[in-house]
N, C-alpha and C positions, 0 to 999 in steps of 0.2 A: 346457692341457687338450687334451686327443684326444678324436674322435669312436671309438665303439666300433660294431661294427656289432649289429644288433636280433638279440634269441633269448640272446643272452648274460644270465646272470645274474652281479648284482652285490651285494655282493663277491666278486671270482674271487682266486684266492689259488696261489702260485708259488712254486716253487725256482727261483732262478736263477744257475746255478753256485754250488748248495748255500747261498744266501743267501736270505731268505725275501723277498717279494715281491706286495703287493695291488695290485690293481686297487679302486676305487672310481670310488661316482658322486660327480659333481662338482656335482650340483641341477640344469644346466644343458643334460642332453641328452648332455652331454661325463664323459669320466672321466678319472683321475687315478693314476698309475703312485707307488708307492710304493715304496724299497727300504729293508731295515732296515740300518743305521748299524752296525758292528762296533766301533766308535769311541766313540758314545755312545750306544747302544740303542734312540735315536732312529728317525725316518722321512726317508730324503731322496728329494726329487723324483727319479723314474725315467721319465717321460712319455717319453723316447725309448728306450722299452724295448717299447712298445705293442707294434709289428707283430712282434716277435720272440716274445712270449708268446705272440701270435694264434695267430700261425703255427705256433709250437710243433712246429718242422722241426731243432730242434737237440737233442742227443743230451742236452745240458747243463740242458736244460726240462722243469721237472717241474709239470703240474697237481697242487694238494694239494688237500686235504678243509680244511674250518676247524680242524679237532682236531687232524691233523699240520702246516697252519701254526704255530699255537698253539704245540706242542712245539719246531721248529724253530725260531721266535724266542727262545724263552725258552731253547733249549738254546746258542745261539748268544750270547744277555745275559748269560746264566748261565759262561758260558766265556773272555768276553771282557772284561767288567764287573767291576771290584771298586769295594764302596764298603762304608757304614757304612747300619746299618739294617735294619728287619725283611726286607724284599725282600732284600737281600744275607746278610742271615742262611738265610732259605729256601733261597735260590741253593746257599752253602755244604751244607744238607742234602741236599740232588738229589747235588752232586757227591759225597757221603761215601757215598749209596749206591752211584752209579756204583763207587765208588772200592774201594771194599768187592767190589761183583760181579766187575771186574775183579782185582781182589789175588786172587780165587778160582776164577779163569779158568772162569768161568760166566757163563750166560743170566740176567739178572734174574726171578724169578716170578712170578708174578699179581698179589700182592701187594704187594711192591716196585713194577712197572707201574705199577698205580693208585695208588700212595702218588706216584711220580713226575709222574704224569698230572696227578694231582690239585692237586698244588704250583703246577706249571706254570700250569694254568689260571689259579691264586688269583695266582701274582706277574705272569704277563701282564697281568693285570685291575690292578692294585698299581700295576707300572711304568707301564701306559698312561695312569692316572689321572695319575702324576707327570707326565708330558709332557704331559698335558691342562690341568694347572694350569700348567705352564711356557709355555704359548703353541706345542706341536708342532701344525701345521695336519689331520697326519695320527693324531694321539693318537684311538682307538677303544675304553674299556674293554669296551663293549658287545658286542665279538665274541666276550671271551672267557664273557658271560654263560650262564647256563643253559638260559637256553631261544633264544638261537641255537644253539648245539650239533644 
């Protein structure tokens, strides 16, 4: 656990070299560096990442909003991840419209957007409950609830 310095709010949420990236509190005053896993969609300890998010002096650092963490993780589980199940069934639906917009060398539209948006949210919340029940220490379905947003 790392001390965070006061005025910061938590959870702060990060790109870090296009990998998504929280901060959290720890209960204790301290907080807890989070990175997500390409491997298993999981959360791995990142605590010596603290002062380089702080700092956020590298070209490579990106502060996010909760709604483009959200996307980045899931576009990243979504891409990396295969398996069996309603979650990997959805996943598959995101990429078929990606796949579709791209085959037509076009911009997705409003509509598409929000149907992608919307997924995301629903299998972020899906997958993190999985790792919740699996014992992940950083498993949050609650970020990607509605009224965090």
């Amino acid at each position: 656990m790392v001390e965070i310095p006061s005025g910061n709010v938590l959870p702060a949420f990060y790109s870090y070299y296009e990998s998504p990236v929280k901060i959290v509190s720890a209960g204790d005053g301290s907080v807890a560096v989070w990175r997500l896993s390409k491997d298993t969609g999981g959360w791995d300890s990142a605590n010596h990442l603290i002062g380089k998010l702080l700092a956020a002096d590298d070209d490579e650092i990106e502060e996010l909003t909760r709604e483009r963490f959200i996307c980045l993780a899931e576009h990243d589980r979504g891409y990396y991840l295969r398996g069996e199940g309603p979650v990997y069934a959805l996943y598959e639906t995101v990429r078929a419209i990606q796949d579709g917009v791209a085959c037509e060398r076009r911009y997705p539209n409003p509509t598409e957007l929000a149907l992608i948006a919307g997924i995301q949210r629903r299998t972020f919340v899906m997958f993190e409950e999985q790792l919740q029940q699996s014992g992940d220490p950083a498993a949050d379905p609650s970020l990607g609830s509605e009224e965090q947003a």
